[in-house]
GUDRENTOR-334315 format. One line per 10 residues: their letters; for each residue x, y, z of C-alpha. Coordinates in nm, 3 decimals, decimal comma, always signed. Example, Ala and Ser with C-alpha at 12.3 -4.5 7.8 and 13.67 -1.06 7.14 Angstrom:
as> +1,230 -0,450 +0,780 | +1,367 -0,106 +0,714
REM end
This chain:
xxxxxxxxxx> +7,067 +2,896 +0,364 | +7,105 +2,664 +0,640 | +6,789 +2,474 +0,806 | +6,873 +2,657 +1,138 | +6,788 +2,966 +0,946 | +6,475 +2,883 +0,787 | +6,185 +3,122 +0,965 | +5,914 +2,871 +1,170 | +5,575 +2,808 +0,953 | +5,286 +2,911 +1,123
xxxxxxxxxx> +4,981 +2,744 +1,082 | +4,726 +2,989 +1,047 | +4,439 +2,718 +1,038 | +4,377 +2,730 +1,352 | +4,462 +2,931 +1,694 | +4,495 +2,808 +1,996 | +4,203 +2,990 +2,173 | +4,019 +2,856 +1,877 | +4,084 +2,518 +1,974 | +4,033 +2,593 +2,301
xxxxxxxxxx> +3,710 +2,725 +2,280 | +3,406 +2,528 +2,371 | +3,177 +2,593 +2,025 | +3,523 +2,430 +1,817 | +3,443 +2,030 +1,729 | +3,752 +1,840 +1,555 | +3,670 +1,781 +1,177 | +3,785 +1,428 +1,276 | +3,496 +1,349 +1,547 | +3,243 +1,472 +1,288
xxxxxxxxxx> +3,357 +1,267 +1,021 | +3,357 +0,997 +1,258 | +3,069 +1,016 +1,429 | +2,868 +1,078 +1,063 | +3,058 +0,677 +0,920 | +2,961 +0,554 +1,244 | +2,566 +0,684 +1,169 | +2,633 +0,522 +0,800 | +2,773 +0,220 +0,944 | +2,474 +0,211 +1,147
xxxxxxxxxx> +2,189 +0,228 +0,894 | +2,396 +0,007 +0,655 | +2,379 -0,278 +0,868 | +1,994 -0,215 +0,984 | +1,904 -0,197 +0,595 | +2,130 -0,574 +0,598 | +1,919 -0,694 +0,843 | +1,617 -0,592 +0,725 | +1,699 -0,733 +0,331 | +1,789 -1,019 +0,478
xxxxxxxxxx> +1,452 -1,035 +0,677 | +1,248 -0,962 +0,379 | +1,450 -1,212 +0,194 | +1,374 -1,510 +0,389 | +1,022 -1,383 +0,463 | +0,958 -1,397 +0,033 | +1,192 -1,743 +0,062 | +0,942 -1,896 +0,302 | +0,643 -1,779 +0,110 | +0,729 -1,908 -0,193
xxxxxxxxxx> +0,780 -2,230 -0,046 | +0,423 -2,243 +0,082 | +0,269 -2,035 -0,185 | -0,014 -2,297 -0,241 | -0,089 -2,327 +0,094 | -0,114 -1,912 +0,135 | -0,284 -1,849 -0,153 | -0,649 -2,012 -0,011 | -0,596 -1,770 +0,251 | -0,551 -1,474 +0,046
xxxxxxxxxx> -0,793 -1,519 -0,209 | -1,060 -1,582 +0,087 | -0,982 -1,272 +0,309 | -0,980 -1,074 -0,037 | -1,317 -1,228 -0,110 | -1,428 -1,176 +0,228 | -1,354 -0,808 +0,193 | -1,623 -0,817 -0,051 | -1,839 -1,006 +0,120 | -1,858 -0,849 +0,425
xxxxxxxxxx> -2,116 -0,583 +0,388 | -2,385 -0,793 +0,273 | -2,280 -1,028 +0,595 | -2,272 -0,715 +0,804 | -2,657 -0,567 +0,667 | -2,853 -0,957 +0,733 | -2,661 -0,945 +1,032 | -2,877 -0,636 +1,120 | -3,171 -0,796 +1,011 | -3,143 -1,046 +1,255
xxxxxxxxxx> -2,987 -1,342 +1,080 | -2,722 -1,545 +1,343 | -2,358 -1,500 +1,178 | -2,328 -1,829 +1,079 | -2,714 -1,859 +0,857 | -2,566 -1,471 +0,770 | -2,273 -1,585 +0,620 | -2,359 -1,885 +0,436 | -2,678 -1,697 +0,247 | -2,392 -1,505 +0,140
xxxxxxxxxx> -2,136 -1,726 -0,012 | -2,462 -1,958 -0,139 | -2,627 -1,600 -0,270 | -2,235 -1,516 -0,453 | -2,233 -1,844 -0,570 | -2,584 -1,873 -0,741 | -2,494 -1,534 -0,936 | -2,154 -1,673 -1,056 | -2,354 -1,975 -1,198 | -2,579 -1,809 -1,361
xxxxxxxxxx> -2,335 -1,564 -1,490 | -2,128 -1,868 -1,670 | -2,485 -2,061 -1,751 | -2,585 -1,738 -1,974 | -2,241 -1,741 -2,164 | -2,172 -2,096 -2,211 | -2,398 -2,153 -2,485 | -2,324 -1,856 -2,713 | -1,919 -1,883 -2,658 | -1,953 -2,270 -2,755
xxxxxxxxxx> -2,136 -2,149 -3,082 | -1,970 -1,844 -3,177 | -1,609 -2,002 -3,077 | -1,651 -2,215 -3,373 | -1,748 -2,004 -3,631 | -1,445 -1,726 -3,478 | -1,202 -2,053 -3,556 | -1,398 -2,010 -3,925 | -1,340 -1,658 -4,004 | -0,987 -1,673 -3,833
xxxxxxxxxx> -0,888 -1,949 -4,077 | -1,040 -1,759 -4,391 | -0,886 -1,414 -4,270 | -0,514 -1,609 -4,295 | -0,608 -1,761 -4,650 | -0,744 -1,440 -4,735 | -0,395 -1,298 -4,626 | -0,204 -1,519 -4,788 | -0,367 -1,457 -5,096 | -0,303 -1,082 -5,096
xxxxxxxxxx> +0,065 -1,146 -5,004 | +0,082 -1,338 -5,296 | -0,050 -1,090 -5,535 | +0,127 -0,761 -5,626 | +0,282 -0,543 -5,458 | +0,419 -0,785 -5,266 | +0,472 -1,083 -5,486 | +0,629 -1,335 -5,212 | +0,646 -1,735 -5,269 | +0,377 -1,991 -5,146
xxxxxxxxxx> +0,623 -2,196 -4,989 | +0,802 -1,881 -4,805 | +0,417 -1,817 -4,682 | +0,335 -2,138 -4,594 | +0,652 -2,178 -4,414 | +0,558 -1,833 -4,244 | +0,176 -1,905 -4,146 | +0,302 -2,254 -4,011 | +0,550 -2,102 -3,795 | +0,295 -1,840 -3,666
xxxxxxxxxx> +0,070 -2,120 -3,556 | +0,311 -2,283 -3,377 | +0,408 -1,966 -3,216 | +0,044 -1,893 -3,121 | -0,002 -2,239 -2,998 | +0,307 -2,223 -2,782 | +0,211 -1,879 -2,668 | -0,180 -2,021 -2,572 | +0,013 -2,282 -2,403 | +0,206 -2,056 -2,201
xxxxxxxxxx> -0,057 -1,797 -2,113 | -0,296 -2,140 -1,996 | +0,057 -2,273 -1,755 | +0,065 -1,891 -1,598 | -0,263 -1,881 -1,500 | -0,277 -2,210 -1,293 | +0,102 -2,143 -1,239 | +0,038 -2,116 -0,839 | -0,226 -2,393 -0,888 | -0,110 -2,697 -1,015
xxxxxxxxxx> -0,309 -2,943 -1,165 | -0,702 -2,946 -1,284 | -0,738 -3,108 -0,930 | -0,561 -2,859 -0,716 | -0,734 -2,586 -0,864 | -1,074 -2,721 -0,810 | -0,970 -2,803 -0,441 | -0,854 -2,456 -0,406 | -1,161 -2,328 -0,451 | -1,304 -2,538 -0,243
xxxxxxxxxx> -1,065 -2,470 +0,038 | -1,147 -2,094 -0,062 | -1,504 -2,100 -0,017 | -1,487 -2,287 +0,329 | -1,245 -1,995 +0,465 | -1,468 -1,740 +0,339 | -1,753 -1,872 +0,489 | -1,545 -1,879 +0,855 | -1,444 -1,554 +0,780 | -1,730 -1,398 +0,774
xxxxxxxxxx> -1,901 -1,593 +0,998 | -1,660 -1,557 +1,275 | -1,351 -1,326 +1,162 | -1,514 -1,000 +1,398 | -1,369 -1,188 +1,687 | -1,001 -1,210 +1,541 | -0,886 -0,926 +1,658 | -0,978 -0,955 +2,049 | -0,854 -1,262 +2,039 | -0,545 -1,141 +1,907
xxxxxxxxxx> -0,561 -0,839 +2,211 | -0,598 -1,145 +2,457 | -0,306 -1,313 +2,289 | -0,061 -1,021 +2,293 | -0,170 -0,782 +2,589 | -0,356 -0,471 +2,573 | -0,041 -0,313 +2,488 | +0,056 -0,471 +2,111 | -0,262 -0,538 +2,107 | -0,379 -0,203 +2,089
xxxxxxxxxx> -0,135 -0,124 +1,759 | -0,201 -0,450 +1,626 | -0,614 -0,363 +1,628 | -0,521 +0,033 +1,462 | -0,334 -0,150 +1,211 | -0,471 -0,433 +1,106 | -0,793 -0,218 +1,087 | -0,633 -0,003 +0,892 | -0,543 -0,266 +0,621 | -0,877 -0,408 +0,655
xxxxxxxxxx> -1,006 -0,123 +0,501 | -0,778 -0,046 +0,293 | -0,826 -0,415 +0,149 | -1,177 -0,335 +0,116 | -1,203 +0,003 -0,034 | -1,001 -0,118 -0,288 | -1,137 -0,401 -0,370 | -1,509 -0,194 -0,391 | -1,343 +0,067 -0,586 | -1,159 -0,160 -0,854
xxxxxxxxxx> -1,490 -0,343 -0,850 | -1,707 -0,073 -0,955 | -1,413 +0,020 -1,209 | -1,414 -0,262 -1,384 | -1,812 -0,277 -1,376 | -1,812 +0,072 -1,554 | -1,528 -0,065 -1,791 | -1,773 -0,386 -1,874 | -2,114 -0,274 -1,900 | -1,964 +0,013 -2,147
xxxxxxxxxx> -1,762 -0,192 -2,343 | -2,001 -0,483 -2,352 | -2,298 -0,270 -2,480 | -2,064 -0,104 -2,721 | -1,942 -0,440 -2,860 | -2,324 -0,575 -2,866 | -2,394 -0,230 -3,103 | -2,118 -0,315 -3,322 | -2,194 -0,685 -3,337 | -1,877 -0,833 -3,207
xxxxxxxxxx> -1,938 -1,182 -3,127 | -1,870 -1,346 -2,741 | -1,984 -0,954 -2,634 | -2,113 -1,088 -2,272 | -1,758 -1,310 -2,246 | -1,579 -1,015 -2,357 | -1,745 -0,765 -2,091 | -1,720 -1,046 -1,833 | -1,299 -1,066 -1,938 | -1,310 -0,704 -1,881
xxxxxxxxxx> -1,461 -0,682 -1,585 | -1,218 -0,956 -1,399 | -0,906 -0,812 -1,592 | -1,006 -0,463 -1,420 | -0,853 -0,636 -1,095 | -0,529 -0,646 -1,253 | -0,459 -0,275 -1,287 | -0,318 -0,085 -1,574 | -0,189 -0,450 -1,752 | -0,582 -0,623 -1,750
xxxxxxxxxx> -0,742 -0,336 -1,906 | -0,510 -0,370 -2,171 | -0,469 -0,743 -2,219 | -0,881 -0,758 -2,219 | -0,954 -0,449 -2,477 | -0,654 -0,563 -2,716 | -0,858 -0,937 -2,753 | -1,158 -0,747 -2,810 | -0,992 -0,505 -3,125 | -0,859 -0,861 -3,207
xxxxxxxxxx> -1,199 -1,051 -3,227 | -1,350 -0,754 -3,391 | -1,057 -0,734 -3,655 | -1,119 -1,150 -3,678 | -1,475 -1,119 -3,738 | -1,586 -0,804 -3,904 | -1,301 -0,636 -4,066 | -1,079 -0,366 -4,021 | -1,332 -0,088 -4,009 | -1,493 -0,207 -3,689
xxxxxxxxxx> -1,176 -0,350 -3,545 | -1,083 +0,029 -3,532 | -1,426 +0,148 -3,429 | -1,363 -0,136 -3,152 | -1,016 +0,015 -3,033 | -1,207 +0,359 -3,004 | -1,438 +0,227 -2,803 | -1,212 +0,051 -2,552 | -0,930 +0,355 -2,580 | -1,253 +0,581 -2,477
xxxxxxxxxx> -1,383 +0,401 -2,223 | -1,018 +0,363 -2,062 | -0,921 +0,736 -2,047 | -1,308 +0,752 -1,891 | -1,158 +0,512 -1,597 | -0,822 +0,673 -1,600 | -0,890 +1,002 -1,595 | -1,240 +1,031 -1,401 | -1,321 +0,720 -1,273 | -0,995 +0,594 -1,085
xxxxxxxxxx> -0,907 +0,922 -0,906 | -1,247 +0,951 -0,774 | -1,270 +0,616 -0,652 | -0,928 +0,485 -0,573 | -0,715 +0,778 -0,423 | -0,889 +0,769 -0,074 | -0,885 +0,362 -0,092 | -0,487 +0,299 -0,194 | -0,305 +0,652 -0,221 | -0,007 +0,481 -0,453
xxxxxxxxxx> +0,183 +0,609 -0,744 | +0,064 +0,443 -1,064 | +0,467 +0,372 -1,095 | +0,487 +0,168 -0,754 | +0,119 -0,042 -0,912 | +0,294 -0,099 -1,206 | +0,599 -0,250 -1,066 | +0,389 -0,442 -0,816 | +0,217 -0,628 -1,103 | +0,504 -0,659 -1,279
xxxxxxxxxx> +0,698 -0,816 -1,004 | +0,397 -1,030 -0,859 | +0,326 -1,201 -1,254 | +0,696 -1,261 -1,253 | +0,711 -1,450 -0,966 | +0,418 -1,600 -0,902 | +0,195 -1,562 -1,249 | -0,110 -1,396 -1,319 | -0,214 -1,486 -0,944 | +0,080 -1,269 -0,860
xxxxxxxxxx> -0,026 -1,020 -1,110 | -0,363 -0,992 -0,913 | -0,263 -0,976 -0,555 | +0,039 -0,768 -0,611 | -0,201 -0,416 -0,566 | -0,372 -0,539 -0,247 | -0,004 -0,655 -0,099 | +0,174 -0,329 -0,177 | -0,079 -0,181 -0,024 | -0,088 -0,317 +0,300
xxxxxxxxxx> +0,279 -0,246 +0,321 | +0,187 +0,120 +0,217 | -0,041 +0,140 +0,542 | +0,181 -0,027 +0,744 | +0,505 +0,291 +0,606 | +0,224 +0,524 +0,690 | +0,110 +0,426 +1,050 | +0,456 +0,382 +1,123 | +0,530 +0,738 +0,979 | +0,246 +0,805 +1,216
xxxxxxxxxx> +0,440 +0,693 +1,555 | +0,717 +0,846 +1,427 | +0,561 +1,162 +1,394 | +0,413 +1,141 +1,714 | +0,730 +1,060 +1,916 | +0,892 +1,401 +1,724 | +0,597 +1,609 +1,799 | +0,514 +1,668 +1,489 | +0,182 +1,534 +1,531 | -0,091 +1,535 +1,840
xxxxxxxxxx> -0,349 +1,228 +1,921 | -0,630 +1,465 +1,791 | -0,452 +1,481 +1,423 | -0,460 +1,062 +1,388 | -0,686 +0,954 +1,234 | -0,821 +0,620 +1,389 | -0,940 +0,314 +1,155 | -1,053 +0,182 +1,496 | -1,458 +0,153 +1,506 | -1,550 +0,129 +1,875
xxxxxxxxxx> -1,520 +0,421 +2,076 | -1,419 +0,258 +2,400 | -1,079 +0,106 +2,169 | -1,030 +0,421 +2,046 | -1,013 +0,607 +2,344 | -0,735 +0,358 +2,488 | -0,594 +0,375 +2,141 | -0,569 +0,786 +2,249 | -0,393 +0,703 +2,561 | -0,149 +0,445 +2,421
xxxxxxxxxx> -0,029 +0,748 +2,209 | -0,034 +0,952 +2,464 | +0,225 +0,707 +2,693 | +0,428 +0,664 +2,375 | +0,458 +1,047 +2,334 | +0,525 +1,069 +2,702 | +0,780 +0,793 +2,687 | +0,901 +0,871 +2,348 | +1,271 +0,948 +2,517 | +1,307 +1,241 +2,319
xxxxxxxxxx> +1,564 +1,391 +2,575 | +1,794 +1,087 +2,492 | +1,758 +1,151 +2,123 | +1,888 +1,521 +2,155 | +2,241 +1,559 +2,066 | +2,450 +1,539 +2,347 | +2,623 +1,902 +2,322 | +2,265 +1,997 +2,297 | +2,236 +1,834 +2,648 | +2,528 +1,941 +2,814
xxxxxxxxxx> +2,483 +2,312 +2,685 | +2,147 +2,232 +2,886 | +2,323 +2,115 +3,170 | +2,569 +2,388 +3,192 | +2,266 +2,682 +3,146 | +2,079 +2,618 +3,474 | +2,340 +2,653 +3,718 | +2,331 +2,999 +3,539 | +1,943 +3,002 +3,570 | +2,006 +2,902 +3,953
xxxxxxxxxx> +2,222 +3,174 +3,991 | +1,990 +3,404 +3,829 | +1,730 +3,297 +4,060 | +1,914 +3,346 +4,386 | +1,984 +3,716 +4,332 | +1,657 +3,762 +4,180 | +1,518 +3,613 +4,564 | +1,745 +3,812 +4,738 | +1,668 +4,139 +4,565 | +1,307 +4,062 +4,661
xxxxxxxxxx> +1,389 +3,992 +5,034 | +1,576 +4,301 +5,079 | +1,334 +4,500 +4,931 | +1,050 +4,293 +5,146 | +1,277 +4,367 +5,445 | +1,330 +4,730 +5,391 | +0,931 +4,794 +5,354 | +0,923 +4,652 +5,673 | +1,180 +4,837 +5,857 | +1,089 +5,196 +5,804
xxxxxxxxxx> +0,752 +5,220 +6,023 | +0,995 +5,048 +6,273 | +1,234 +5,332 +6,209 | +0,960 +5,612 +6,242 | +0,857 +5,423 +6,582 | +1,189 +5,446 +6,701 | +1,230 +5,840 +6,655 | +0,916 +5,872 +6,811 | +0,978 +5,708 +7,163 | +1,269 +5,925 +7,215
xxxxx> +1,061 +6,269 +7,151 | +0,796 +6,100 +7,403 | +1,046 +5,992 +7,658 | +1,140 +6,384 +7,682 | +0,815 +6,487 +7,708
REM end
């Protein structure tokens, strides 16, 4: 069969009126126009990895200067509602303020006067019965069953003090890791102390400063938000506090009724760990089992681990969700990868501020899910929630939501067939309109005309009279 003969192929894909019509989009356009969307968001993500990038870059190149500041505004956080009450009383900020720090101080002292004596005398005799619980060892693995050389065992007890010296060694470098030397750290307190005492002396007039810096306008979400953070900061910072105070006086007095020794240290460990979520607790109760196990033996290095297992499904279970799901709202997953990303970067100091820092970026996701919500309409100015105290900043705080809902440009975010199908129904609604008018005016116009009509007959009849 010849090609002249062959019958035409139709393409039965499409027709022609199908193309034609005005609902039919090209496969082509959509495909398009959804790579160009992906092509979009790819390179906003770029920018803002790159952003975060240098912004983590920069920090760790000043890390010892930043981390004054953020120990002090954490501290502050703390310190601000005693500041706040002898305010009340009458006290000027500044005499407010340093009763305060002086009053924080004089508590830590005396906290660290009480233990120093007994740590200094039972350290010594723990170094005692942790030296006759390894020859005691080594005896036993000596004996039957086990049977195993003395030089094998010496060589094995002398490499597991080197390992536990190297391991002190490295647990005492990440805990002054974003310190420095003896010097710095004692200078960083300093520096601390000094900031919290300006802090709380002064830091209620931060944030209209900061309105007169940026206008009323950025100022207004700068105030909502960094009010917002402020109290988050604070609420958890009072929560983990009372935490960890639970966690200490529980486990202290349990370890005082057992008779571990270095109870107080161990309940003041505890009670600082607590700030290091999910990893403290742990670090803190395993020395504790270990002192116990040191000390007085198996038996009550288990009765010990009871103890601390107890009094952490108390905190995890009861105590935790009480206190901290109104103060952070995160996902124990997102904590735990917080601390595990802030000790491996910047130590146990990393460890410890990696909670507050994730979440102040969790309040920043939500207030902007907040805008966001507002410029959809999915949300009114009477469902927001303001973190904003005075009334008179709330109420332009109100308004400023209002404008952005008002100038959201919603219409321009529409998609555009969406728009022109708009365009194209009102001259149909004109139309619609028009008749509708002229129906009425007829029908106005005909009312009116028939007592003219009935006049009309009626001259003629009178005319003939």
């Amino acid at each position: 069969m010849s090609e002249s003969q062959l019958s035409p192929t139709e393409d039965s894909t499409w027709t022609f009126e199908e193309l034609a019509a005005e609902s039919h989009i090209d496969r082509s356009l959509v495909i398009a126009e959804g790579l160009r969307e992906f092509a979009s968001w790819c390179l906003r993500l770029l920018i803002i990895a790159a952003a975060t990038y240098v912004v983590w870059f920069i920090g760790k190149q000043v890390w010892q200067g930043l981390l004054p500041v953020a120990l002090a505004i954490i501290v502050s956080s703390v310190l601000w509602a005693p500041t706040k009450q002898l305010r009340r009383m009458g006290l000027p900020p500044g005499i407010a303020a340093l009763v305060t720090v002086l009053s924080t101080l004089a508590v830590f002292g005396a906290i660290i006067a009480a233990m120093a004596p007994s740590i200094g005398r039972q350290s010594q005799t723990l170094y005692l019965q942790t030296y006759e619980m390894l020859l005691q060892a080594q005896l036993t693995l000596q004996g039957p069953p086990f049977n195993l050389d003395y030089e094998d065992l010496n060589d094995l007890f002398s490499n597991a003090v080197t390992w536990l010296q190297d391991q002190s060694g490295k647990i005492a470098t990440e805990v002054f890791s974003g310190l420095g030397t003896m010097s710095v750290v004692v200078v960083t307190l300093g520096v601390v102390l000094v900031l919290t005492f300006f802090f709380l002396k002064d830091g209620d007039r931060f944030l209209p400063w900061l309105r007169g810096i940026t206008g009323e306008r950025a100022g207004l979400h700068l105030t909502e938000l960094l009010s917002r953070m402020w109290q988050t900061l604070s609420g958890f910072i009072r929560a983990q506090a009372a935490v960890s105070l639970v966690d200490a006086v529980f486990i202290g007095t349990g370890l005082l009724i057992i008779g571990v020794p270095m109870a107080l240290a161990l309940a003041t460990l505890t009670f600082f760990a607590g700030f290091i979520p999910i990893v403290g607790a742990f670090v803190a109760g395993a020395l504790a089992v270990l002192i116990a196990l040191v000390s007085l033996g198996v038996t009550k290095a288990l009765i010990v681990l009871v103890l601390v297992v107890a009094v952490q499904q108390l905190e995890g279970n009861v105590l935790s969700p009480m206190l901290q799901s109104k103060a952070m709202n995160l996902h124990p997953v997102i904590v735990l990868v917080s601390v595990t990303i802030g000790g491996s970067l910047f130590g146990i100091m990393g460890a410890f501020l990696a909670v507050p820092v994730a979440a102040m970026i969790a309040v920043f996701f939500r207030y902007l899910n907040d805008i966001i919500a507002l410029r959809a309409g999915e949300k009114t100015t009477d469902e927001i929630e303001f973190a904003t105290q005075d009334q008179e900043m709330q109420v332009k705080w109100t308004e400023e939501f209002g404008r952005l809902f008002r100038d959201s440009g919603l219409q321009r975010m529409l998609p555009q067939r969406q728009s022109e199908s708009k365009a194209d129904a009102r001259p149909v609604k004109d139309e619609l309109v028009e008749e509708t008018a002229e129906r009425d005016t007829e029908s106005l116009l005909n009312k009116a005309a028939t007592p003219l009509k009935k006049l009309a007959q009626t001259f003629p009849k009178l005319g003939g009279k």
